[in-house]
N, C-alpha and C positions, 0 to 999 in steps of 0.2 A: 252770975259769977262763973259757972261751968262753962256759959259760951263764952265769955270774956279770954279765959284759962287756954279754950281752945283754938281761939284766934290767936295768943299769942303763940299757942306751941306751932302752929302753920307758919308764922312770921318766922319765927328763930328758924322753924327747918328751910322755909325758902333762904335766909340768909344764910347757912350751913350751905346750901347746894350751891349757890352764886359765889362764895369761897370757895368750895374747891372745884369750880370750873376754871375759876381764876389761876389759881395754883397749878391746876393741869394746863392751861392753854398758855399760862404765860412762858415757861421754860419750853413750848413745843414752839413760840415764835420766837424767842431768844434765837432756837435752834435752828431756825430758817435764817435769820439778819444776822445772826455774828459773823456767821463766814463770809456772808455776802457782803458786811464792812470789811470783815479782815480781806478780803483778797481784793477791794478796792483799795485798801489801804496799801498791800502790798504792790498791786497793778500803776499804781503812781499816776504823771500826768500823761494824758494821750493825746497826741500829736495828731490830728485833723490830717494833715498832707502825708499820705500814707510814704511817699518817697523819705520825707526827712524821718517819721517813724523807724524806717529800716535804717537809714545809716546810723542814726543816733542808739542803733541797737547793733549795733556793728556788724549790720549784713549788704553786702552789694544790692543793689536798686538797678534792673533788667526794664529799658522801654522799647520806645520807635518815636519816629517822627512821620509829620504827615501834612500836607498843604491841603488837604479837601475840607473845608469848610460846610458841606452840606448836613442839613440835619439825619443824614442817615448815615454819614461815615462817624459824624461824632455820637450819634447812641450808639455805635459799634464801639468807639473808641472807651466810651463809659463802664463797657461790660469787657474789655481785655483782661487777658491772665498777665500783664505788665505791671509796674508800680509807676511808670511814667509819659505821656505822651508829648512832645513838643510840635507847636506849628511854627513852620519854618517860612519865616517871612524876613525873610532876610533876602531870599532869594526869590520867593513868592510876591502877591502882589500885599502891600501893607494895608490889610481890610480888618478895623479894629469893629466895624459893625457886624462884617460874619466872626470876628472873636467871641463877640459878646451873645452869638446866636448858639455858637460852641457850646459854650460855660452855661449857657442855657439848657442846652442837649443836653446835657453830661451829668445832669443833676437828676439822677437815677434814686426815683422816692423808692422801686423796690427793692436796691441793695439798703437803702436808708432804713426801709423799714426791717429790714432781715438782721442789720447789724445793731439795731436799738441804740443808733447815735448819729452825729453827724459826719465821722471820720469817711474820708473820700476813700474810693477805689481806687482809681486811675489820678496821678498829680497832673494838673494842665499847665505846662512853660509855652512859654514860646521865644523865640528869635525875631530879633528886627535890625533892620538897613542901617542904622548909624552904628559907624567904628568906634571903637573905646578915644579915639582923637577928637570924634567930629560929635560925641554924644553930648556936651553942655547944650548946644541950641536945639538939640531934639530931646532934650532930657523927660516932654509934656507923652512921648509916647507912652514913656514905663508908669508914668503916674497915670496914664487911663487906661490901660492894660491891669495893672493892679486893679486900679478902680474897678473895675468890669470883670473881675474873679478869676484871676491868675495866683497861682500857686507859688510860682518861681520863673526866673527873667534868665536868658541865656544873653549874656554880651559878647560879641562877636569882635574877633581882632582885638582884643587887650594886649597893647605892647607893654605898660609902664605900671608900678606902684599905685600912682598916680592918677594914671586913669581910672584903672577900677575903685579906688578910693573914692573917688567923686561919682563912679558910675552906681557906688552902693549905697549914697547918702540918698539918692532919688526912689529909693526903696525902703528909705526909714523914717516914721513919724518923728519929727523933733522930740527927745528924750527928755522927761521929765526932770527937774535940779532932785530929784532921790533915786534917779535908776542908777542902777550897777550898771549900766553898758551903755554909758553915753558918745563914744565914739567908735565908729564915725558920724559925724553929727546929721541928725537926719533934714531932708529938705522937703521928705512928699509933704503935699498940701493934705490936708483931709476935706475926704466926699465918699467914704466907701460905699456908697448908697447897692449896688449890684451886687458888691463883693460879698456886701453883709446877706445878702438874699440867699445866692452862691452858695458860702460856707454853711447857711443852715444856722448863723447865730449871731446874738444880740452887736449892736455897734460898738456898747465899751467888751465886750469879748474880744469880737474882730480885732480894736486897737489894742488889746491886749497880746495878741496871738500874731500878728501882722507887724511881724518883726523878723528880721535875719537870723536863722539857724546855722552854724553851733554856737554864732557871737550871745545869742538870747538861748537859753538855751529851749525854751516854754516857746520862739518862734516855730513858723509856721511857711514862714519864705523860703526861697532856696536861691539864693546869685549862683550863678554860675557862669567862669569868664571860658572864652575861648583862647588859645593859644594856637596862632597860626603862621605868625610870622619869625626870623631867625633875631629880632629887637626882643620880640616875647622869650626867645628860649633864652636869651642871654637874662633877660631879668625875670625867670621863673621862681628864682626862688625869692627873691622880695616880692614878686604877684601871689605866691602862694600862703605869702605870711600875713596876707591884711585883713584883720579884722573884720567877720560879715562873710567871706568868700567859704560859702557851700561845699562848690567844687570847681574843677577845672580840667574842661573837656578839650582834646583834639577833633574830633570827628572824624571824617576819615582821610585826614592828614592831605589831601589836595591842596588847600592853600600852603601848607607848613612846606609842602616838598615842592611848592614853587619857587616860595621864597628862599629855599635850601637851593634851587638850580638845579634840582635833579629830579631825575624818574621817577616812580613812585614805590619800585621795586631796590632803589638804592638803597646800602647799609645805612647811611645817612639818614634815612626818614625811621628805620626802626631806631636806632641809636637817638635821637630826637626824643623820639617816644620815650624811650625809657631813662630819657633825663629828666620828661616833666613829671617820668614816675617819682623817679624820685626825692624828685621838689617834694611834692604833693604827700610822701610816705613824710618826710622829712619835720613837714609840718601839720602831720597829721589832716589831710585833707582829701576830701574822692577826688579819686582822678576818672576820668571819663573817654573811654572811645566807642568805635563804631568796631562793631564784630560779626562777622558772616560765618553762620554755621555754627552748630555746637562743639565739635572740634575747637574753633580758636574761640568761642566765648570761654568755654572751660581752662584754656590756656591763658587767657588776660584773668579773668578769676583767680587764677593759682599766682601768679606775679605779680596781684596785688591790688587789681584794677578794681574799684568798687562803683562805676557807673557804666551800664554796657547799655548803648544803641544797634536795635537788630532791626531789620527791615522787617516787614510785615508779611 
């Protein structure tokens, strides 16, 4: 009976001590995970392309551009202090295989692993050879550009509405009959096969996130049109208003002050300029130029400019 007595009094005190280990450890992991929910709750959704993160936080997005395709300019390009790189093939030659060796490059597992996410360093856009005119029959480039892990599409020469209207559908999966943002109506095919590799996440993610920002706002794209010619400046401010359009870049205004007839030091080309500023302010949209020196980046800065291109 005495050993029976004192088996049980060992059982109660082990169960006494397995309570309050409980009681002590559970409020010491409460105290670990609440904040770490509260301030993911707070931190809200995170935007993978680090360019549209900053404007959707309303801070200007600082890049370059770059035609070297080689796997050592693009792990250089991967580790920039920029939020955006674009290859320019517009003027370059249109090599959608060293794109895709790029996007290959640039997928930096040790920032990945430093930031415990898939969120990018560096946005990869690029530029390609057909005009906002002539893009319906070339429309197959931007859908295997995207395919192959572009971030955001620069269209080059946007004169019209119109154009970019149709240039932005080639950038959108056909919209489900429940989305909230089903126009502009989307045309890409789907094949994300690279892209999904790329971003670091699953394919209904991708289709989920692989959508035009600010029109979505949970996108992950960026269009961005070009205005170059005096047909674009007259209809900047219907370009500026279409649904899906990111931003709208001059660059460094060569083509715009051709089509103006003048020099490049004419009143005319700054006066230009700050009318598609203020489209773009108008309609709440970044505008975009090329800036040399910190001097005049600091100065487009202050007047409003929220996408600045700096040579390297």
């Amino acid at each position: 009976m005495r050993d029976v007595l004192q088996r049980l009094t060992r059982r109660a005190a082990v169960r006494r001590r397995r309570m309050l280990a409980i009681a002590v450890t559970v409020p010491f992991v409460l105290a670990l995970v609440l904040p770490t929910i509260g301030a993911s709750a707070q931190q809200g959704f995170m935007h993978l392309n680090p360019a549209v993160a900053k404007l959707a936080a309303g801070d200007p997005i600082v890049g370059t551009s770059t035609t070297d395709l080689t796997l050592a300019n693009c792990h250089s390009l991967s580790r920039l202090e920029m939020d955006y790189v674009y290859v320019d093939m517009e003027h370059g030659p249109l090599n959608l295989e060293g794109l895709a060796h790029c996007v290959a490059a640039m997928v930096d597992k040790a920032w990945t692993l430093k930031q415990g996410n898939a969120k990018q360093k560096v946005a990869l856009f690029a530029r390609f050879p057909p005009y906002g005119h002539d893009l319906g029959g070339n429309a197959w480039i931007v859908k295997q550009a995207l395919d192959i892990g572009l971030s955001g599409v620069i269209f080059n020469t946007i004169d019209t509405k119109e154009q970019l209207t149709h240039a932005l559908q080639y950038m959108r999966y056909p919209q489900q009959k429940t989305s909230k943002y089903p126009n502009p109506q989307g045309l890409r095919g789907y094949g994300p096969g690279n892209a999904v590799f790329a971003w670091g996440i699953s394919s209904a993610e991708y289709e989920r996130r692989a959508d035009l920002w600010p029109l979505n706002p949970e996108g992950d794209l960026l269009a961005i049109a070009m205005i170059e010619t005096t047909e674009a400046l007259k209809n900047v401010n219907d370009i500026a208003s279409v649904p899906g359009l990111g931003a709208i870049f001059i660059g460094a205004g060569a083509d715009l002050r051709q089509s103006l007839g003048v020099p490049g030091d004419a009143p005319e080309v700054e006066a230009a300029r700050q009318t598609i500023l203020q489209a773009c302010l108008k309609q709440k949209v970044a505008c975009g130029i090329t800036a040399t020196g910190q001097a005049e980046v600091d100065k487009r800065l202050k007047e409003g400019w929220k996408m600045i291109r700096r040579e390297r």
